[in-house]
LUMVEXVO-902399 format. One line per 5 residues: number of its first residue (from 0); for each residue x, y, z of N, C-alpha, C. Coordinates in Angstrom, 1 decimal. Example, Ala and Ser with C-alpha at 12.3 -4.5 7.8 and 13.67 -1.06 7.14 Angstrom:
0) 13.2,-5.7,7.8,12.3,-4.5,7.8,13.2,-3.3,7.8; 12.8,-2.2,7.1,13.7,-1.1,7.1,12.9,0.0,7.9
***
This chain:
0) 0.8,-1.2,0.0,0.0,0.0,0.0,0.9,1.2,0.0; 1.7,1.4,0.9,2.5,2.3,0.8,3.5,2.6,-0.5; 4.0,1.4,-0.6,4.8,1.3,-2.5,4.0,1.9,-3.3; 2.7,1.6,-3.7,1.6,1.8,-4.3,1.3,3.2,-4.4; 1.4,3.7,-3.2,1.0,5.6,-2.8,2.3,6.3,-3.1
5) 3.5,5.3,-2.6,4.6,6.4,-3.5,4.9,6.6,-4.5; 4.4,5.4,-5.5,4.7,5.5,-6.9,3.7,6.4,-7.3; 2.6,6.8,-6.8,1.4,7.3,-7.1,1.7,8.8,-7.6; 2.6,8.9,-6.3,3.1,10.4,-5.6,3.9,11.0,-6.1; 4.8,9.9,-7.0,6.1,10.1,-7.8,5.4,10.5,-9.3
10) 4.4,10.1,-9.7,3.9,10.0,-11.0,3.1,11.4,-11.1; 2.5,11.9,-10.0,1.5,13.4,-9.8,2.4,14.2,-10.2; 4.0,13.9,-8.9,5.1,14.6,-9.2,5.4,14.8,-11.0; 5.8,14.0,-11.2,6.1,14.2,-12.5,5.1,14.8,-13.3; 3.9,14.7,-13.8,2.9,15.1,-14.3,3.0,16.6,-14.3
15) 2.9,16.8,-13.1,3.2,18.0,-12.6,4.1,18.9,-13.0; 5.1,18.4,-12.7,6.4,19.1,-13.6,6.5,19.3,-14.8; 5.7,18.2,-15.5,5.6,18.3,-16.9,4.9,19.6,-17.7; 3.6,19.5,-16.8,2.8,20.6,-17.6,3.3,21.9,-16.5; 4.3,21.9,-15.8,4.7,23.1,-15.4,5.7,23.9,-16.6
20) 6.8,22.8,-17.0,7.9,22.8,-17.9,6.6,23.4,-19.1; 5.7,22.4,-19.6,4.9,23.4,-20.7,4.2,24.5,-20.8; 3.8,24.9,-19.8,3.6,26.1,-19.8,5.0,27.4,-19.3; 6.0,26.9,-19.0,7.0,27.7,-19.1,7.8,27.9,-20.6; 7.4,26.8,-21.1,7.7,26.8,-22.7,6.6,27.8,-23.5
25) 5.8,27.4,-23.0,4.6,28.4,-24.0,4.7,29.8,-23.6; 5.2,30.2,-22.3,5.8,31.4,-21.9,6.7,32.3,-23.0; 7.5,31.3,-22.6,9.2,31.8,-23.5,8.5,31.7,-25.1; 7.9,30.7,-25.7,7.9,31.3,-27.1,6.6,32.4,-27.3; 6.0,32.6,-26.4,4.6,33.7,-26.3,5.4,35.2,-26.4
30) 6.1,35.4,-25.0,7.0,36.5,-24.7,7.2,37.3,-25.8; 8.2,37.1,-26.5,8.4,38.1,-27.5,7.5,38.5,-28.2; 6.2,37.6,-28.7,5.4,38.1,-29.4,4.3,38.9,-28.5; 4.0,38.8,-27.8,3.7,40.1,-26.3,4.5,40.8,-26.4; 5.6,40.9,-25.9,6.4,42.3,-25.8,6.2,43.0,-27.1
35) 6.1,42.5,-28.1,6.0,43.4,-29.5,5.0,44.2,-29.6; 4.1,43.2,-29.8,2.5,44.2,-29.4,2.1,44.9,-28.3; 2.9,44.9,-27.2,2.6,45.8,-26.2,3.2,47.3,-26.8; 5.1,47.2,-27.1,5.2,47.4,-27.6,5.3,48.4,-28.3; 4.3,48.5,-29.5,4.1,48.7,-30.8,2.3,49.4,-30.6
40) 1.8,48.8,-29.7,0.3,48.9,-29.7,-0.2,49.4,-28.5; -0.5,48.8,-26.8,-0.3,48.8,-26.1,0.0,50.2,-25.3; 1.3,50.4,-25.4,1.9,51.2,-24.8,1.7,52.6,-25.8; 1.5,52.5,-26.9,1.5,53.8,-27.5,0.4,54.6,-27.5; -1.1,53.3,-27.4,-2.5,53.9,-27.2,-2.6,54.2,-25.5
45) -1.8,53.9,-25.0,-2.2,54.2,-23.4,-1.2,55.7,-23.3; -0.3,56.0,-24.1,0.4,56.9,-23.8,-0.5,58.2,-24.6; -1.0,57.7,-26.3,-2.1,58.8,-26.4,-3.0,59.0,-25.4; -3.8,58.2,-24.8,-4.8,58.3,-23.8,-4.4,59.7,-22.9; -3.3,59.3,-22.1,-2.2,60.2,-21.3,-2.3,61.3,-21.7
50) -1.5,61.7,-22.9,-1.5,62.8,-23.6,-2.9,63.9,-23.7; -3.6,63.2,-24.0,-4.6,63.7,-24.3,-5.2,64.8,-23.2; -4.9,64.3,-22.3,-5.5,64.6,-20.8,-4.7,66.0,-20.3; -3.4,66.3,-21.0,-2.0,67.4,-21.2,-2.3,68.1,-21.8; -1.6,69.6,-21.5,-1.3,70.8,-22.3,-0.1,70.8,-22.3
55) 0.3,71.1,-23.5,1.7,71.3,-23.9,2.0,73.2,-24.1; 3.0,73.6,-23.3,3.5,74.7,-23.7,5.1,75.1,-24.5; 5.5,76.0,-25.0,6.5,76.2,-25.4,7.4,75.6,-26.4; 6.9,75.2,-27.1,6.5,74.3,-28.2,7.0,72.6,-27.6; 6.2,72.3,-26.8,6.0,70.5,-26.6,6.6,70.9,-25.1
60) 8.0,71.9,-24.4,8.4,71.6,-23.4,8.1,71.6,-21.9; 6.9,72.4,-22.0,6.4,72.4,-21.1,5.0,71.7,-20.5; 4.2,70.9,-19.9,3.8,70.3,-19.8,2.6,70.1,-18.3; 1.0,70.4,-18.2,0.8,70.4,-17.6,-0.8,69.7,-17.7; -1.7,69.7,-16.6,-2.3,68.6,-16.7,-4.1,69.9,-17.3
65) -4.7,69.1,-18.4,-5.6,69.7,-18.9,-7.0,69.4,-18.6; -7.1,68.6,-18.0,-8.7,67.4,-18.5,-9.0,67.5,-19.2; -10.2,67.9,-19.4,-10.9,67.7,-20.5,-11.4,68.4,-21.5; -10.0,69.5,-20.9,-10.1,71.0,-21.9,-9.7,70.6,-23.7; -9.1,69.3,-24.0,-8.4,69.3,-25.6,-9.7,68.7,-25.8
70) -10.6,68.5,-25.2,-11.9,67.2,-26.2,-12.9,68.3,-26.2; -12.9,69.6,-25.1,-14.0,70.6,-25.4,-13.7,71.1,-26.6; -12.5,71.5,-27.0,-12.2,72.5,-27.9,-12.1,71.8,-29.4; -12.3,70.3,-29.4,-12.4,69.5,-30.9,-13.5,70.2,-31.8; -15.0,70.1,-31.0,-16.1,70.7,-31.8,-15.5,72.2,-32.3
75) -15.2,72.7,-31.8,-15.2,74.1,-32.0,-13.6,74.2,-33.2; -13.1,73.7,-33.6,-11.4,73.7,-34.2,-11.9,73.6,-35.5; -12.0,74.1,-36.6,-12.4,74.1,-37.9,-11.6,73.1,-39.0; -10.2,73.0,-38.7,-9.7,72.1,-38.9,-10.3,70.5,-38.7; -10.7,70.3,-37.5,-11.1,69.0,-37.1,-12.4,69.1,-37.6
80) -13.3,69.3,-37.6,-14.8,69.5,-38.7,-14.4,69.1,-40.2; -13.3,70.0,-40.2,-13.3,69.8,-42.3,-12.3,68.4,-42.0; -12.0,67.7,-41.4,-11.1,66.3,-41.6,-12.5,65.4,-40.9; -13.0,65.2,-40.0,-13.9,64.5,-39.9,-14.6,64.4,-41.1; -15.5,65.1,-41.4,-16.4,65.4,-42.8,-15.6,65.0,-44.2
85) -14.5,65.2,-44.4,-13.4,64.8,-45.6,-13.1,63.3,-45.2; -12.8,62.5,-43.9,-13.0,61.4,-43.7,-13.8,60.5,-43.9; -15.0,60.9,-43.5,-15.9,60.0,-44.0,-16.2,59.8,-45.2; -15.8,61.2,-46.1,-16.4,60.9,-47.3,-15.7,60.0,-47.9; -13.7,60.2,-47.7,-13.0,59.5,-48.6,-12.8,58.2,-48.8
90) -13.2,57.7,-47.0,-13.2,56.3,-46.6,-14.3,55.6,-47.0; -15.7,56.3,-47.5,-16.8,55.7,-47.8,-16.7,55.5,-49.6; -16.3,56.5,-50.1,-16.6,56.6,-51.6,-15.2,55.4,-51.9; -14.0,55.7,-51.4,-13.0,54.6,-51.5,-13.2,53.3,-51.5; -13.6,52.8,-50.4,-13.9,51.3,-50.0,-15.4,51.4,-51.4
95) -16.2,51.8,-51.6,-17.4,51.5,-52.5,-16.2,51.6,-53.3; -15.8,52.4,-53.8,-15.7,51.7,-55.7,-14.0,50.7,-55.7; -13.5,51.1,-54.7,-12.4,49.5,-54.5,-13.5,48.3,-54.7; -14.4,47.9,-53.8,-15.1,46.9,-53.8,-15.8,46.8,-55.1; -16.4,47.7,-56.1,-17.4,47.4,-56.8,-16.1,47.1,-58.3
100) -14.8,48.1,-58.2,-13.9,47.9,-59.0,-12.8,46.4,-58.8; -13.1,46.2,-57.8,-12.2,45.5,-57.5,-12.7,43.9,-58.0; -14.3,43.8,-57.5,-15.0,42.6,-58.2,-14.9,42.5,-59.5; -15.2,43.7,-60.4,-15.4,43.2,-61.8,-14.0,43.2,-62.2; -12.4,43.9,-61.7,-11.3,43.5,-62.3,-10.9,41.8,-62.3
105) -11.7,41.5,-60.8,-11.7,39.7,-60.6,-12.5,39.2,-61.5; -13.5,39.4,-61.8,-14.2,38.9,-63.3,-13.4,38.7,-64.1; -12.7,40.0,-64.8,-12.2,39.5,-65.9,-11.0,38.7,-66.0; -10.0,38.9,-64.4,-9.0,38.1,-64.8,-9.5,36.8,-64.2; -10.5,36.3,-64.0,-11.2,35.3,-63.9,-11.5,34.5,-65.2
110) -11.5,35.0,-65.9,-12.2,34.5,-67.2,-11.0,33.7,-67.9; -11.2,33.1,-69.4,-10.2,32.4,-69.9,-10.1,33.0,-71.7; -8.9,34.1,-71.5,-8.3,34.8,-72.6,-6.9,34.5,-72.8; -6.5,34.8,-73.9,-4.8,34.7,-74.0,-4.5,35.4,-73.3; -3.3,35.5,-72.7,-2.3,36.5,-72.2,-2.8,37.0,-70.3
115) -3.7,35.4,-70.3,-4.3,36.2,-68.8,-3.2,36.1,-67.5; -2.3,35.3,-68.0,-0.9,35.6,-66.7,-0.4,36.7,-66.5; -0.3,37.2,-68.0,0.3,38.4,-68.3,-0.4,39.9,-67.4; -1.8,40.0,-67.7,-2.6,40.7,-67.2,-3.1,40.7,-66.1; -2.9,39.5,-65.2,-2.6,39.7,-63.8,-1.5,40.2,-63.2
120) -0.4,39.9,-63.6,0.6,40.6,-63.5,0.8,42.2,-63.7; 0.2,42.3,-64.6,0.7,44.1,-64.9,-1.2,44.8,-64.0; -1.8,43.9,-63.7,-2.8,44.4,-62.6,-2.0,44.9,-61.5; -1.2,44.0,-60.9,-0.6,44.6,-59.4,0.4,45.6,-59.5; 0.8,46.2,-60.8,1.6,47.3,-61.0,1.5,48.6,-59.7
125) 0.0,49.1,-59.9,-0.6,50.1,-59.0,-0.2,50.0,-57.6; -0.7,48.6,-57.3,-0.5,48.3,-56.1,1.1,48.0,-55.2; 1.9,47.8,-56.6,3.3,47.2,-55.6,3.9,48.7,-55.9; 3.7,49.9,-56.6,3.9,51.6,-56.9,4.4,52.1,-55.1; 4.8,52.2,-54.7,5.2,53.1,-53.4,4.1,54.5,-53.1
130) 3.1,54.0,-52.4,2.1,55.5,-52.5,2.2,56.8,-51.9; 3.6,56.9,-51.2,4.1,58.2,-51.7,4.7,58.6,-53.0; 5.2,57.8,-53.6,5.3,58.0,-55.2,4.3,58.3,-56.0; 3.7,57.1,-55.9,2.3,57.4,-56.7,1.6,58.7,-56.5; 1.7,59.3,-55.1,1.2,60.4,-54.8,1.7,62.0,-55.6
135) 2.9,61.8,-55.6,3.8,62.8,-56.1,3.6,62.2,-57.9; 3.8,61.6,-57.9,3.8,61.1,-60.0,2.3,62.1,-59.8; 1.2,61.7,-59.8,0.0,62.4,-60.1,-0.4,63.7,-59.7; 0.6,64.1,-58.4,0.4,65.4,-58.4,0.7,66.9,-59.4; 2.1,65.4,-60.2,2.6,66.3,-61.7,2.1,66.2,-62.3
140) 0.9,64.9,-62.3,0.2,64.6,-63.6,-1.0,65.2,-63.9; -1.9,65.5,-63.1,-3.0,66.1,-62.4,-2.5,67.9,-62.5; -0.8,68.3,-62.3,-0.5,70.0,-62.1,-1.3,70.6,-63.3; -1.9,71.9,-63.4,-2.5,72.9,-64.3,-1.5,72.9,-65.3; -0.3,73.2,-64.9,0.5,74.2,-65.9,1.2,72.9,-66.8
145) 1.9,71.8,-66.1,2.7,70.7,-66.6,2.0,69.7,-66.5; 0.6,69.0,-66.2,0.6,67.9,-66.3,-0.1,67.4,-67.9; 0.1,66.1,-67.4,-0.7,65.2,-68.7,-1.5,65.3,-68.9; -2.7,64.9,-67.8,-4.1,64.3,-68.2,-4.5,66.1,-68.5; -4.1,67.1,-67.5,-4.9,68.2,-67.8,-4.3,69.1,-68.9
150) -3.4,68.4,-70.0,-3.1,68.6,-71.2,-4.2,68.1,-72.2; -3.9,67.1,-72.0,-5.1,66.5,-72.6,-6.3,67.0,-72.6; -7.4,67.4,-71.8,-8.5,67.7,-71.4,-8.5,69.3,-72.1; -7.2,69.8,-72.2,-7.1,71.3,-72.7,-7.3,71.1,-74.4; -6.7,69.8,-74.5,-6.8,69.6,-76.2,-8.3,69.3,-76.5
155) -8.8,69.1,-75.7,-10.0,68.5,-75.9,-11.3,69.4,-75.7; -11.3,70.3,-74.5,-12.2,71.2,-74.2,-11.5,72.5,-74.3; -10.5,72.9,-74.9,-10.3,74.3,-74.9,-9.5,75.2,-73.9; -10.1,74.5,-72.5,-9.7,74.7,-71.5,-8.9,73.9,-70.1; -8.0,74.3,-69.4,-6.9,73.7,-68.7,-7.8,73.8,-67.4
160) -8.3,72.8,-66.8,-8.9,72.4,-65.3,-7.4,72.7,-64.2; -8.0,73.3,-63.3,-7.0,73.6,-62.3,-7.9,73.0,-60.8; -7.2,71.5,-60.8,-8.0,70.8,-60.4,-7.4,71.1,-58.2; -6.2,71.3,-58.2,-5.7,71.5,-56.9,-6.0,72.4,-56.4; -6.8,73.6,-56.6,-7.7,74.9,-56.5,-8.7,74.5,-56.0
165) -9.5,73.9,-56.7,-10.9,73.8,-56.1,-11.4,72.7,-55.5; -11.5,72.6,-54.4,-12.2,72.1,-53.1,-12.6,70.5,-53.8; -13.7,70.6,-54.8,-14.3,69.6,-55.3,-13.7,68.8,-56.0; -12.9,69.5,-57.0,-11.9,68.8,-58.0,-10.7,68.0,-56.9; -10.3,68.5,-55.7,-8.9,67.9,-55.5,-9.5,66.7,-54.1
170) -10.7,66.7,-53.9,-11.5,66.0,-53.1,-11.6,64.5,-54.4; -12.1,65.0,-55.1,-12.4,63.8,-56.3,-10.8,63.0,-56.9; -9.9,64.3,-56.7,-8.7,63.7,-57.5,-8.0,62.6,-56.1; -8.6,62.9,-54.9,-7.8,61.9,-53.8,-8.4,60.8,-53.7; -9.5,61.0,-53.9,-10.5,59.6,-53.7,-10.1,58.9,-55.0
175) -10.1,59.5,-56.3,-10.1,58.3,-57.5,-8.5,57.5,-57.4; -7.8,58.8,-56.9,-5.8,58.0,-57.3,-5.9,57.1,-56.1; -7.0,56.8,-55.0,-6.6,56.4,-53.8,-7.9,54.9,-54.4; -8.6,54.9,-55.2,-9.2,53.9,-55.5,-8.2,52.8,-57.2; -7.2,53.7,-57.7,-6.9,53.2,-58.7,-5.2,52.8,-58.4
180) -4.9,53.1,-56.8,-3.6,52.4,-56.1,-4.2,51.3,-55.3; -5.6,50.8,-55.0,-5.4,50.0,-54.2,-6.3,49.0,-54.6; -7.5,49.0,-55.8,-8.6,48.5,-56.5,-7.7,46.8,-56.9; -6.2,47.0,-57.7,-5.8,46.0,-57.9,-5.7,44.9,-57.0; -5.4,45.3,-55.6,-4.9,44.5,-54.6,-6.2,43.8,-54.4
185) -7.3,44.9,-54.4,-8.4,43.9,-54.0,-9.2,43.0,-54.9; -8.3,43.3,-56.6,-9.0,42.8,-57.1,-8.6,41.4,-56.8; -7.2,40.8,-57.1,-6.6,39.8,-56.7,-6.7,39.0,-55.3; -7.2,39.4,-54.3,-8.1,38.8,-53.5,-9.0,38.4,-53.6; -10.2,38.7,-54.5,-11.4,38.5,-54.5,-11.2,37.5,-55.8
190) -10.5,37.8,-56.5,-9.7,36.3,-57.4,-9.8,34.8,-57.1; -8.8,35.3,-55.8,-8.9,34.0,-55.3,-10.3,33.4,-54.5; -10.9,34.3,-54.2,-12.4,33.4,-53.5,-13.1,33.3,-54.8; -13.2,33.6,-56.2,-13.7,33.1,-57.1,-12.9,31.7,-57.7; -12.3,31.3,-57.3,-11.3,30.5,-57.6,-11.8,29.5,-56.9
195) -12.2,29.8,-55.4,-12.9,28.5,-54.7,-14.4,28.4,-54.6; -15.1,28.8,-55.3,-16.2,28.4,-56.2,-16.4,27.5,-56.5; -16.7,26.3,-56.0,-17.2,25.1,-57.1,-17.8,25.3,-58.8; -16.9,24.9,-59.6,-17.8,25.0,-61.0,-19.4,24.3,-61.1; -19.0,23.4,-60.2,-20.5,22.6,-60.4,-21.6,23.4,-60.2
200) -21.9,24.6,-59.7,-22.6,25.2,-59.5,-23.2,25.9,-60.3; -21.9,26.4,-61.2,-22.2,27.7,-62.6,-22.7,26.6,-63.6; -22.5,25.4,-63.5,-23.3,24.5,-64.6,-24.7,23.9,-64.2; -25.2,24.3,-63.4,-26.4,23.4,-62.8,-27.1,25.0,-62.8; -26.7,26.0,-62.8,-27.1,27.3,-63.1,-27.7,27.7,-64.6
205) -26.6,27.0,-65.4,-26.7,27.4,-66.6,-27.5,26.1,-67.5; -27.7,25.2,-66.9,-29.1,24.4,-67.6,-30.1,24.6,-67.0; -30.5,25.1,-65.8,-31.6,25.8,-65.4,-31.8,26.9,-66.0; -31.3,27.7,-67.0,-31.2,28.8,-67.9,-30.9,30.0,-67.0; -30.0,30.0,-66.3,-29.8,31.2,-65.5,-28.7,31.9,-66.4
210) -28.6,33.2,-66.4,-27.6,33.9,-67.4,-26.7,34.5,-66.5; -25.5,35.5,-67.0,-24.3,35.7,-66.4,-24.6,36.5,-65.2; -25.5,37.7,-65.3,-26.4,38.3,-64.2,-27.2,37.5,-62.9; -27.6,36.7,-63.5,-28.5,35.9,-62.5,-27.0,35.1,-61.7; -26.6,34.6,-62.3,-25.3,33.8,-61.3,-24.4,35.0,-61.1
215) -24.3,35.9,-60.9,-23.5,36.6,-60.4,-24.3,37.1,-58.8; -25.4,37.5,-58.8,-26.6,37.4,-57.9,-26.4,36.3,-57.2; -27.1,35.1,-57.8,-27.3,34.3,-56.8,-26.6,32.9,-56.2; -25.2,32.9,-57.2,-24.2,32.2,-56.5,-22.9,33.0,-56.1; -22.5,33.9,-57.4,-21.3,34.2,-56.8,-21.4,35.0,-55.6
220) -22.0,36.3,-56.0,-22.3,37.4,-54.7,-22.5,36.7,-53.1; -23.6,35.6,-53.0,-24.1,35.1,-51.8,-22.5,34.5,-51.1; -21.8,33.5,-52.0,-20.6,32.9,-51.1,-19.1,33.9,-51.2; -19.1,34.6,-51.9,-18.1,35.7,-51.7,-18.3,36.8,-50.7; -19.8,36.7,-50.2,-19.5,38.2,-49.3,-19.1,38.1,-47.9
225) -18.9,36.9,-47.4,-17.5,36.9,-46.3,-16.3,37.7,-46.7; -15.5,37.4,-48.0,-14.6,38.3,-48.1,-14.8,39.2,-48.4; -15.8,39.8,-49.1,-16.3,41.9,-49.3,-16.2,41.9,-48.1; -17.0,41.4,-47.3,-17.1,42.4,-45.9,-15.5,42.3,-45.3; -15.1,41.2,-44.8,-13.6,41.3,-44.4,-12.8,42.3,-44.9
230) -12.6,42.5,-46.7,-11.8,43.4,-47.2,-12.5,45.0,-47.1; -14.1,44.8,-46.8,-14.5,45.8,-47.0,-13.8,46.7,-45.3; -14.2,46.1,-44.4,-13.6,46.0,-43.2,-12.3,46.7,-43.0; -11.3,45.5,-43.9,-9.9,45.9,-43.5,-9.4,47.3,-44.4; -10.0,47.8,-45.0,-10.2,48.9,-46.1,-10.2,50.2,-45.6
235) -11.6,49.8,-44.7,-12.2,50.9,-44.3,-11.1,51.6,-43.0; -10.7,50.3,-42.3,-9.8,50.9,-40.7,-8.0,51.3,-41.3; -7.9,50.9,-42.7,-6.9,51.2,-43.1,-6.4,52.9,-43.9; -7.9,52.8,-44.3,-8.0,54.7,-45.2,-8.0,55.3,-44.2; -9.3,55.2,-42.7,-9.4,55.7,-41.9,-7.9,57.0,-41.4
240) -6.9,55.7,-41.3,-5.6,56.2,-40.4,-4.7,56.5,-41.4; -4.9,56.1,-42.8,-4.1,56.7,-44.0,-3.6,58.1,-44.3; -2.9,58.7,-44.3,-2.2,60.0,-44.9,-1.3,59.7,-45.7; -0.8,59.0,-45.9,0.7,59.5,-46.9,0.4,59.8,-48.1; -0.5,59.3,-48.9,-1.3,59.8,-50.5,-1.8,61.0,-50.1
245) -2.6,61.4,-49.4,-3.0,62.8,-48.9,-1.8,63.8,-49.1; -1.2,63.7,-48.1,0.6,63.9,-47.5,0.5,64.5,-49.1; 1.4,63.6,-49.9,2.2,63.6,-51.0,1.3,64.4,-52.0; -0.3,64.0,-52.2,-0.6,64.7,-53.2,-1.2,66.1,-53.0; -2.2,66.7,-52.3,-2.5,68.1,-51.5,-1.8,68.4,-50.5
250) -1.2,67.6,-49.5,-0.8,68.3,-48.2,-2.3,68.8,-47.2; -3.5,68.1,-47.9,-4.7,68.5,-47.2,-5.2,69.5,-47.6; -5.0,70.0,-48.8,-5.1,71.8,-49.1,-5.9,71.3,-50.5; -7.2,72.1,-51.1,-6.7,73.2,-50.6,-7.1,74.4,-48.7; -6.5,74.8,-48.2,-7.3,75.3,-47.1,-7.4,73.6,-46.6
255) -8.6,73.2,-45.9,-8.5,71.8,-45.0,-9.6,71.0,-45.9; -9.2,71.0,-47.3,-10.5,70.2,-48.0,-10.6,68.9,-48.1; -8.7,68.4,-48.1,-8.6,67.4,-48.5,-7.8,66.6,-47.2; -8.1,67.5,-46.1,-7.7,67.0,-44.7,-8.2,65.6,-44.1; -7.7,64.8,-43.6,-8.4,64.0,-43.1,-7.7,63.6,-40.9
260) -8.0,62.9,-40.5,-7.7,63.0,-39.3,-6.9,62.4,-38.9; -6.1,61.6,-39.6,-4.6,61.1,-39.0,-3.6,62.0,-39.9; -4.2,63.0,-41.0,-2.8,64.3,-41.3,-3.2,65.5,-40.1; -4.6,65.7,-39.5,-4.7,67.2,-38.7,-3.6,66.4,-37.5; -3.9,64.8,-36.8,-2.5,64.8,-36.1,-1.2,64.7,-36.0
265) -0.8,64.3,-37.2,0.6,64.7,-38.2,0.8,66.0,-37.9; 0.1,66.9,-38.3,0.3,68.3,-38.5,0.0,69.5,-36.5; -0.6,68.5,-35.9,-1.1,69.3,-34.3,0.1,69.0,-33.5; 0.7,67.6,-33.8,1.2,66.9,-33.1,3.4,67.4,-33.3; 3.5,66.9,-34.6,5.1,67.0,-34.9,4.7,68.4,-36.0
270) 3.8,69.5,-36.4,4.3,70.6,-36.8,4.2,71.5,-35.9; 2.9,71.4,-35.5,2.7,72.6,-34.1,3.2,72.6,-32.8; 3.8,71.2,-32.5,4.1,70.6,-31.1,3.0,70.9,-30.0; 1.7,70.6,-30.4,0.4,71.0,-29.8,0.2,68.9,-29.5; 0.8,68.4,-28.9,0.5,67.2,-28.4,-0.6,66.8,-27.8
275) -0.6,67.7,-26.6,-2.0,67.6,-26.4,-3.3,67.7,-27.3; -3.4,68.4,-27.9,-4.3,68.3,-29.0,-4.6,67.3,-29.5; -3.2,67.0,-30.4,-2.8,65.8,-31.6,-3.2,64.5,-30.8; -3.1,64.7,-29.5,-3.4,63.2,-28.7,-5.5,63.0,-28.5; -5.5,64.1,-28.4,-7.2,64.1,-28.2,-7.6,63.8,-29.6
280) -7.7,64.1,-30.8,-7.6,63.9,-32.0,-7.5,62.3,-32.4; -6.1,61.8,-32.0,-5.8,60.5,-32.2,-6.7,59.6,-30.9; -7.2,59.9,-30.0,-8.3,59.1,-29.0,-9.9,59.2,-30.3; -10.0,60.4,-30.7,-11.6,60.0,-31.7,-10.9,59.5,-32.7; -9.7,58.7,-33.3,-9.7,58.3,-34.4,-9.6,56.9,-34.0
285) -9.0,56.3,-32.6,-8.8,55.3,-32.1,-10.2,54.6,-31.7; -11.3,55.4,-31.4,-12.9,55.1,-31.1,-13.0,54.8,-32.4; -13.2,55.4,-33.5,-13.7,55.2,-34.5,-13.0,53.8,-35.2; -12.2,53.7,-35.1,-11.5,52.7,-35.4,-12.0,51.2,-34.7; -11.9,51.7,-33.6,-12.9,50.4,-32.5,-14.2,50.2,-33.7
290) -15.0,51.4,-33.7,-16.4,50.9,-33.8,-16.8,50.5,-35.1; -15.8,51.1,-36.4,-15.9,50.5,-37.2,-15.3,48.8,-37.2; -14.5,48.7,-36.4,-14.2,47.2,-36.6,-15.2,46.5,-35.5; -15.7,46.7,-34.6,-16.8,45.8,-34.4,-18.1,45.7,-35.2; -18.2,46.4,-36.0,-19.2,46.7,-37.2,-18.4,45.1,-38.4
295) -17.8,45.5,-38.1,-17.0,44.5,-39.6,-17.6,43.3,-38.9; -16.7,42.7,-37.6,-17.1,41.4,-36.8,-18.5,41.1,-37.2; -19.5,42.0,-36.2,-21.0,41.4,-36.6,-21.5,41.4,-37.9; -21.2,41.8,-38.8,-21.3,42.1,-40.2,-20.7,40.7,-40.6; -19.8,40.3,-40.5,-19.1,38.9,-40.7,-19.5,37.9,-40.7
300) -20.3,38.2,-39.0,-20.8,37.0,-38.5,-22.2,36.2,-38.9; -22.8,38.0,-39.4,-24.2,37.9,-40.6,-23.8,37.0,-41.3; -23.2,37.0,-42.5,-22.6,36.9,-43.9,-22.3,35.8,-43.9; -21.7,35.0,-42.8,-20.3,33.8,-42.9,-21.2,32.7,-43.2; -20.5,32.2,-44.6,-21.4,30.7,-45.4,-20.4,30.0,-45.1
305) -20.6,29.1,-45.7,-19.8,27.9,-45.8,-20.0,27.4,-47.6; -19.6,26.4,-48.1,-19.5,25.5,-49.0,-18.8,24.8,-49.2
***
């Protein structure tokens, strides 16, 4: 009995040890990838939080405690009005014609033509472009006095559009070059979920006499829109916090037309050294950010088929 209870005792022991040893292993390879994201994520949104709560004087050196004086003064900042309002529109009109451009470029390189390797290939041109480049190439291209397209348009109507002038024109020109750098990537995504399509389907469709419209409706649309919404999703939290095409092509100008709310904290934050500000600023873009991504999730969770 006793032999019996020690071996028993010896064996818990060990057991014991064992799954102590594995979870000190799952430690050590977890760690670093924690530390990263704390990090990187973590520690930067808890330090905007901080910030936010500060007044900065003397350009950033001085430092004192504000409450809730940087989030009274948002409404009233005309700057942050014309970037909220410029945000939504960019990130809404964007993600729509990515999405609606980005399915029919999958159509076609879906289909079976000569040269379709080829033309996938020179599809992702846009996208693998550097979009600070891309931003500056169009801003020459797009200039009144030296560009192309509004050479063209002069050969054609008489007249030279001076498109970085007006409000509407340079609003339209950020949204289209910001849907014609990124439309490729998503076309080639959405590629591939056409690709996992069962063909058996499009043929049991097409002796039922269903035409190219009707199956676009009612097979393809239905099992692809897990990934619209996902890309729609990752699109939307991505333009949200985007500036460098802004940056490069207006600078947000003309006046705050083409502003959006991660250049007014670029600009509150490292031009004005108004940190506190730039930190209140980056707290409503970090909310918005939340709520559009729990919008994605339940939206997902609608959507999510199987086949």
């Amino acid at each position: 009995m006793n032999l019996s209870q020690t071996w028993s005792e010896r064996g818990l022991r060990l057991h014991i040890s064992r799954r102590a040893w594995q979870y000190i292993t799952f430690i050590i390879l977890v760690a670093p990838a924690v530390l990263l994201r704390f990090g990187t994520a973590a520690y930067p949104i808890a330090q905007t939080i901080r910030l936010s709560f500060r007044k900065f004087e003397f350009y950033g050196t001085v430092e004192s405690y504000a409450g809730l004086e940087n989030f009274r003064y948002l409404p009233d900042d005309f700057g942050f009005r014309g970037a909220i309002e410029f945000t939504i529109l960019f990130v809404v009109c964007s993600t729509a014609l990515q999405l609606i451009l980005g399915m029919l470029i999958a159509q076609l390189l879906n289909a079976e033509f000569k040269g379709r390797a080829l033309a996938r290939a020179v599809n992702l041109i846009p996208w693998a472009i550097p979009t600070i480049v891309a931003a500056y190439a169009f801003r020459w291209i797009l200039d009144d006095q030296f560009g192309m397209i509004t050479h063209w348009v002069s050969l054609v109507t008489g007249s030279r559009p001076v498109i970085f002038i007006d409000p509407d024109g340079a609003r339209a020109a950020v949204i289209l070059v910001n849907v014609w750098k990124n439309a490729p990537f998503m076309a080639v995504v959405f590629l591939a979920g056409l690709q996992g399509i069962p063909e058996d389907l499009y043929d049991a469709a097409k002796v039922d006499g269903a035409n190219a419209v009707q199956r676009f409706f009612f097979i393809t649309l239905p099992l692809i829109i897990p990934l619209v919404v996902t890309m729609g999703t990752f699109f939307v939290i991505w333009q949200v916090a985007s500036l460098d095409l802004i940056y490069g092509l207006t600078s947000g100008g003309p006046g705050v037309a083409t502003q959006v709310l991660a250049l007014r904290v670029f600009e509150e934050g490292l031009r004005y050294f108004n940190y506190g500000f730039a930190s209140a600023i980056g707290v409503v873009l970090l909310g918005l950010v939340a709520v559009i991504g729990l919008i994605g999730i339940l939206l997902f969770r609608r959507f999510e088929v199987t086949y």
